[in-house]
C-alpha positions in Angstrom: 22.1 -196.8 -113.3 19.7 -199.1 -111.1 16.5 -198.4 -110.3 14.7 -198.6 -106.8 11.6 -198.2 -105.6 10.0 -196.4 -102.7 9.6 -199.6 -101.4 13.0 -200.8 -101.7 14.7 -197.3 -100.9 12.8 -197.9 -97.0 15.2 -200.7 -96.9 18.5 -198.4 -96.8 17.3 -196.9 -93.4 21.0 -197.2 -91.9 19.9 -200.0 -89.3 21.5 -203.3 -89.1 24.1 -202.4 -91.0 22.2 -201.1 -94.3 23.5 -198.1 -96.0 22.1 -194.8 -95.4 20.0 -193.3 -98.7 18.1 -190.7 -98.9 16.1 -189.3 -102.3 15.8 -185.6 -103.9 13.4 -185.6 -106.8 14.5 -188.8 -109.0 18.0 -189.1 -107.8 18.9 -191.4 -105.0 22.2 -190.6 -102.9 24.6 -192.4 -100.7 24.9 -190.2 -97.4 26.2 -193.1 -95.4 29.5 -191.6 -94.7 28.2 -187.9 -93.7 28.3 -187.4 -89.7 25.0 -185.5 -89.8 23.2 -188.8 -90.8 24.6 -190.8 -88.2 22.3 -193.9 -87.5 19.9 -192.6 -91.1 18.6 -189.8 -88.8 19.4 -186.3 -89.6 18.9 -183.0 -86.9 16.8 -185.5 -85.4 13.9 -185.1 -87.6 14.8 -186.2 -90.8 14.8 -190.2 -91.7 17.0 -191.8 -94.4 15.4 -194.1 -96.5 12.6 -192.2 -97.8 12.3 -189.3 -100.2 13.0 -185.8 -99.0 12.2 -183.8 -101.7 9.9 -181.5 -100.1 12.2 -181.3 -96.9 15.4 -180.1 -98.7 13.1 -178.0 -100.8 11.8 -176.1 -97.3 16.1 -176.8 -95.7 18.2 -173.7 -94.3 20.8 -175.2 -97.2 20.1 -175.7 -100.8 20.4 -179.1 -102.9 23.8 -178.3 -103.5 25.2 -180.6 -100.5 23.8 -183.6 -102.1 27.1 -182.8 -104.7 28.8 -184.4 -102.1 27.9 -187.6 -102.0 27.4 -190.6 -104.7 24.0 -190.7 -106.9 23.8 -194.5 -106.6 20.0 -195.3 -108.0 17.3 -193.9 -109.8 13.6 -193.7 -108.3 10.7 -195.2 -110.3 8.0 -193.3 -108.4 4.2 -194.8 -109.0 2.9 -192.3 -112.1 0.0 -190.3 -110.6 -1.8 -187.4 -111.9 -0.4 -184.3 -110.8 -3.4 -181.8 -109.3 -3.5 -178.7 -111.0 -3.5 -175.6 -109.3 -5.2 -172.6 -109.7 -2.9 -171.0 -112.7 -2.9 -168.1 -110.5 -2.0 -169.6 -107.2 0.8 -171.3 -109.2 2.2 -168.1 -110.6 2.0 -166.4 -106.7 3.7 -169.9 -105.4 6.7 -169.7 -108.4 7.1 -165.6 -107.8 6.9 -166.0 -103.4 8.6 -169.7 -103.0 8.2 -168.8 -99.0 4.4 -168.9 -99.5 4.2 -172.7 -100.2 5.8 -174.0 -96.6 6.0 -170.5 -94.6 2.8 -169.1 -93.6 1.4 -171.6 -91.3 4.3 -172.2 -89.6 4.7 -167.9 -89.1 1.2 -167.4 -88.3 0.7 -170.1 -85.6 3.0 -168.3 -82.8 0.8 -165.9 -82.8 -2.1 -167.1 -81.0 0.0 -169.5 -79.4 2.2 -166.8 -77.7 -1.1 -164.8 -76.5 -3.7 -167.8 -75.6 -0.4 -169.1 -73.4 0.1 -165.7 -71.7 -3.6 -164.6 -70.7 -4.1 -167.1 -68.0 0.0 -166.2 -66.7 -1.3 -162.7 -66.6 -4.3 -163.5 -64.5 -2.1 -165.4 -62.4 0.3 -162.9 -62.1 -2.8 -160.4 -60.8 -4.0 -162.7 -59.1 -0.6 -163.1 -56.7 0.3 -159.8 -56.7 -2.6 -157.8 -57.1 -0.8 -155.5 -59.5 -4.1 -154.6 -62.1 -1.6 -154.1 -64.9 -1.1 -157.8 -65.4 -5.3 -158.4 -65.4 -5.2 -155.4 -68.2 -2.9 -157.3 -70.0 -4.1 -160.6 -69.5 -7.1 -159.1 -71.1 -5.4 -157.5 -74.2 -3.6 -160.7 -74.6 -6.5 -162.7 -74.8 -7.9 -160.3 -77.6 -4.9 -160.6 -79.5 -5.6 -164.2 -79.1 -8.7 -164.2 -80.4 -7.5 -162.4 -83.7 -4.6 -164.6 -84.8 -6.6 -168.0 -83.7 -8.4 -167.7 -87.2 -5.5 -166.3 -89.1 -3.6 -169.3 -87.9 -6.5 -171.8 -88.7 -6.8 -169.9 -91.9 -3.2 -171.0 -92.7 -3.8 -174.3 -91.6 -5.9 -175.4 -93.6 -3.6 -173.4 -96.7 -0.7 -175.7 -96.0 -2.6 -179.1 -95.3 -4.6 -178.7 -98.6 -1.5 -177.7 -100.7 1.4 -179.6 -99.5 -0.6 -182.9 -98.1 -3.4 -182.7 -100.8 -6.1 -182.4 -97.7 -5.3 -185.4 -96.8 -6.4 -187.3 -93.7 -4.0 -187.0 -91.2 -4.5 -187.5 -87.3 -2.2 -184.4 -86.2 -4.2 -182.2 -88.4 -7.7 -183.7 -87.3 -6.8 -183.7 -83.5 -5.4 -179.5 -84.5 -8.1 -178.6 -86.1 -10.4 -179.6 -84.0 -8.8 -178.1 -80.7 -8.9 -174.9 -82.0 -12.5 -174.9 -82.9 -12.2 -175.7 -78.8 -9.4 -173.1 -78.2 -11.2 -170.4 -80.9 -15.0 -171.0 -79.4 -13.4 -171.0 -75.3 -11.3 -167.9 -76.0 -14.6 -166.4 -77.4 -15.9 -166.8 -74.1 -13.9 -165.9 -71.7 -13.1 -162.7 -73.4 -17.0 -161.6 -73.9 -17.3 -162.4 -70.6 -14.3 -160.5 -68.9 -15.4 -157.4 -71.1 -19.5 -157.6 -69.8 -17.9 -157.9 -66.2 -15.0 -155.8 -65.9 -14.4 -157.1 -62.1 -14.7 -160.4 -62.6 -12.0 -160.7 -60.0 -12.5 -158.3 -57.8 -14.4 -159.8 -55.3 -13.2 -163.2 -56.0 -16.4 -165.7 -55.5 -17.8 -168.6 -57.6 -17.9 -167.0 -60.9 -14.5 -165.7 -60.7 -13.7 -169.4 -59.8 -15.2 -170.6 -63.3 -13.5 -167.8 -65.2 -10.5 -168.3 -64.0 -11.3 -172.3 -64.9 -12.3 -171.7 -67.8 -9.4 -168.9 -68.4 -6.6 -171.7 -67.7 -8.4 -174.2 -69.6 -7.0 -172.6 -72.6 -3.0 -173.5 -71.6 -3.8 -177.1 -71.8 -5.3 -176.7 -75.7 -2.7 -174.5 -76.2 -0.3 -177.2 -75.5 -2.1 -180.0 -77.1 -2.4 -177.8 -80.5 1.4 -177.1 -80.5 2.6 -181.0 -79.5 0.4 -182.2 -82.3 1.8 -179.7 -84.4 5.3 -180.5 -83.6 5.2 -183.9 -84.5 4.1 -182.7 -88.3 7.7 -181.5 -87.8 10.0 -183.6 -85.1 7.7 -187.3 -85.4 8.3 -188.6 -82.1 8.5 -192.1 -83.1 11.1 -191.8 -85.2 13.4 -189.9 -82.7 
């Protein structure tokens, strides 16, 4: 059987006219014919041409489906040392497979879900003067405030392990916006607890919480769409 390379395997992207290949480990399959790689795109994420061995690893199916279609090449990879891992992270990763791909990904909505919902709360209050959205508001920014460095904690997990730390410009851009999000949350929260009626009379000050407060939706935003494209790449769409 032939062998390609990474370099030639790029070329069977399914455009003008070019087969549709994709790659699992050292085998190279033909999935030109399958309807779920119409165009070499698959669920709109995935891109033929390339080699998906840590995509299928992480699928909802196993590699089982790629029984379906023809191994048509071999991949000569370039030979690189592998990095050893800590024998005991290695042993945690082989016993809890979910821990090499999973706990970013779980831990993220998190602070998401409460940075995103403080400032609605506030909003909320603030248009129907019901003081049960301001308490919550409060608690959600809290909650916030906890799971921002779980999620960072995570982060940097995944990055290091399955990109090798590399530099990427998602990661740098996420990383630092929730230094922003962490250090902004920080401050708006000490500073709705040392002046419980912040928004009582509303005034100046109220007007730079409530700044500051809805500053964090736009960070919130820009963390996630960064982080999505990890995911769904935009350019490739």
């Amino acid at each position: 059987m032939k062998e390609i390379t990474t370099e030639e395997l790029k070329k069977f992207n399914g455009k003008n006219g070019n087969p549709v290949y994709i790659a699992h480990g050292e085998a190279v399959f033909d999935v030109t014919e399958s309807k779920l790689w119409k165009e070499g795109l698959h669920m709109r994420r995935h891109n033929s041409g390339a080699d998906l061995t840590a995509e299928i690893t992480a699928a909802p199916h196993g590699t089982e489906v790629l029984g379906r279609y023809p191994q048509v090449a071999v991949l000569r990879k370039k030979e690189t040392a592998p990095r050893p891992l800590p024998e005991l992270l290695t042993r945690l990763l082989r016993r809890f497979p979910l821990l090499r791909r999973h706990p970013h990904p779980m831990t993220v909505h998190f602070p998401i879900a409460f940075m995103f919902s403080a400032p609605l709360f506030t909003l909320l209050y603030l248009a129907t003067g019901i003081e049960s959205f301001e308490g919550t508001a409060r608690n959600c920014l809290g909650a916030g405030l906890i799971f921002t460095p779980l999620a960072m904690a995570t982060g940097y997990y995944t990055w290091w392990l399955n990109y090798e730390a590399r530099p990427l410009r998602p990661v740098t851009i996420k990383q630092r916006l929730s230094l922003v999000l962490l250090a902004l949350g920080a401050i708006v929260f000490s500073w709705r607890l040392t002046t419980p009626d912040i928004l009582t009379a509303f005034g100046p000050a109220s007007a730079l919480y409530l700044f500051f407060l809805c500053a964090l939706l736009p960070l919130v935003m820009a963390i996630g769409w960064f982080g999505g494209t990890l995911t769904f790449p935009v350019g490739k769409e």
